[in-house]
TINU-348419 format. One line per 10 residues: number of its first residue (from 1); their letters; for each residue x, y, z of C-alpha. Coordinates in steps of 0.05 Angstrom, whole numbers, plus 5000, padded with zeros to 4 digits. Example, Ala and Ser with C-alpha at 12.3 -4.5 7.8 and 13.67 -1.06 7.14 Angstrom:
BEGIN
1 = AS = 5246,4910,5156 | 5273,4979,5143
end
This chain:
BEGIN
1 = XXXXXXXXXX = 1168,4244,4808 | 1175,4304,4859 | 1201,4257,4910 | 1243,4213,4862 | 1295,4272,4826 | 1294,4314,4905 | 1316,4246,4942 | 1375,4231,4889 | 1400,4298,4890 | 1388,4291,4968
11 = XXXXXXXXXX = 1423,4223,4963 | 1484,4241,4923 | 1495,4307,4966 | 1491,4258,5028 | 1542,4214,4997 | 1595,4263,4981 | 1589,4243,4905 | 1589,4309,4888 | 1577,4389,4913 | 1512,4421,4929
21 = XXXXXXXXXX = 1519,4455,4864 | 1526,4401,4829 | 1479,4359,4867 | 1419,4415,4858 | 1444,4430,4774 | 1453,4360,4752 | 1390,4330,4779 | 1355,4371,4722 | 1406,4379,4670 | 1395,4316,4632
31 = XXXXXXXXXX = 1326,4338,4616 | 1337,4411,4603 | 1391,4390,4551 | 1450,4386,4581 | 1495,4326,4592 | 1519,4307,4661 | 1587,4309,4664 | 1588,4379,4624 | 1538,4402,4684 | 1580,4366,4737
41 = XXXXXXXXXX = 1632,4414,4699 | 1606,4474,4710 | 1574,4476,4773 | 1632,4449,4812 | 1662,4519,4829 | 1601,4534,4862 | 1596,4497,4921 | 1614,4513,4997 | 1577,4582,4975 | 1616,4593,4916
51 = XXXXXXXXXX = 1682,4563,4930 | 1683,4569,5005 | 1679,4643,5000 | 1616,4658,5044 | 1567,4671,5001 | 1509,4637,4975 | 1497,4562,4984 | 1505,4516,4923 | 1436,4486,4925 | 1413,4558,4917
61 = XXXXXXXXXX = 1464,4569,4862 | 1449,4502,4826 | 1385,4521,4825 | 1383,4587,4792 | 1431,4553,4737 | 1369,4505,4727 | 1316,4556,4720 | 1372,4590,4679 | 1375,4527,4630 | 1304,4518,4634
71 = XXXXXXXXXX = 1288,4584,4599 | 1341,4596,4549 | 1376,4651,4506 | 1380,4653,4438 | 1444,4691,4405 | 1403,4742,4371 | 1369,4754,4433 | 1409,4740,4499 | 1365,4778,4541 | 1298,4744,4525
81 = XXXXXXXXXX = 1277,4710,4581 | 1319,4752,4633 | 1263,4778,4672 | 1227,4712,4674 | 1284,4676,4694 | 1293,4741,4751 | 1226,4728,4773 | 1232,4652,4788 | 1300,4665,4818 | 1263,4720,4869
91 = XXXXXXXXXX = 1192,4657,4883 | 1254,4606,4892 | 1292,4662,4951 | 1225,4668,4980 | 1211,4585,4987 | 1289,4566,5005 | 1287,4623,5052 | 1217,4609,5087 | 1242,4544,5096 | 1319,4553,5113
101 = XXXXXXXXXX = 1317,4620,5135 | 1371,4643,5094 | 1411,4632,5021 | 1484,4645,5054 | 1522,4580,5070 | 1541,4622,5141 | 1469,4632,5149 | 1453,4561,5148 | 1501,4522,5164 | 1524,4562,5220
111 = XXXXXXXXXX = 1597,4567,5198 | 1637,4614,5156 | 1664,4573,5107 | 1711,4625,5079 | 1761,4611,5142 | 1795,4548,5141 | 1790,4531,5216 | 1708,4545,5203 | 1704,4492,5149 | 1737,4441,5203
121 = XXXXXXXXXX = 1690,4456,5249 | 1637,4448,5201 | 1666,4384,5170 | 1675,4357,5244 | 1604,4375,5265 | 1580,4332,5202 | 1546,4393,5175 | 1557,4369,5107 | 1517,4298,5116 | 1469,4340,5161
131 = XXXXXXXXXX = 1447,4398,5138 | 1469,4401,5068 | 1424,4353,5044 | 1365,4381,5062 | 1375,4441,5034 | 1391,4405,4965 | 1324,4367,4972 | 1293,4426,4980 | 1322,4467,4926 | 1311,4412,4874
141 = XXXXXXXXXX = 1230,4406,4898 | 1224,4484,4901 | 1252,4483,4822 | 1213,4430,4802 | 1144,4462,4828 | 1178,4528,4793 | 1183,4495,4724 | 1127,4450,4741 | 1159,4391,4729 | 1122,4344,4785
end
């Protein structure tokens, strides 16, 4: 199953169907209860680290909206599974960045992404088919071992 959900979310990041974000959130939204296109909705600001402002990458961000989803709030009690959903956030930055070396789009890609003549660069050097996928596999089978869902 592992293999299956990381190489579609791989596969759609590849193809430019959607965002990191979105590639990483929507490959487990559908069976943490939310629909697609609402997920496809609200993770699309977040990729390019957040909105091509240098930050951290959208796989890393999809992800923590996952584990987010995956342990959920009530009304009465917003907070109830804050420090759970902490703690998987802080094992998930230990895998991604034993593996990538970073959660910063800069730091892995190798291009600031904030400046416009950066994001050419990038775009020319086919970072975005190259890299980018990877680290959306990666994210998705890091989440999946998180929530146990292999």
């Amino acid at each position: 199953m592992s293999q299956d959900r990381a190489k579609n979310a791989y596969d759609t990041m590849a193809s430019r169907k959607a965002n990191c974000a979105q590639s990483t959130f929507t490959a487990f939204s559908g069976e943490l209860g939310m629909s697609k296109s609402i997920a496809l909705s609200v993770s699309q600001g977040f990729g390019g680290g957040m909105g091509h402002t240098d930050s951290v990458c959208g796989a890393v961000t999809g992800a923590y909206m996952a584990l987010g989803l995956a342990l959920p709030a009530s009304e009465e009690n917003p907070r109830q599974n804050i420090e759970k959903t902490y703690a998987l956030m802080a094992e998930f930055n230990r895998q991604f960045k034993a593996l990538h070396g970073s959660l910063n789009c800069t730091g892995l890609t190798g291009y600031d992404l904030s400046k416009p003549e950066e994001m050419l660069k990038a775009r020319d050097a086919g970072v975005f088919l190259s890299k980018c996928p990877a680290f959306v596999g990666d994210a998705v089978k890091i989440v999946e071992s998180l929530l146990k869902l292999t």
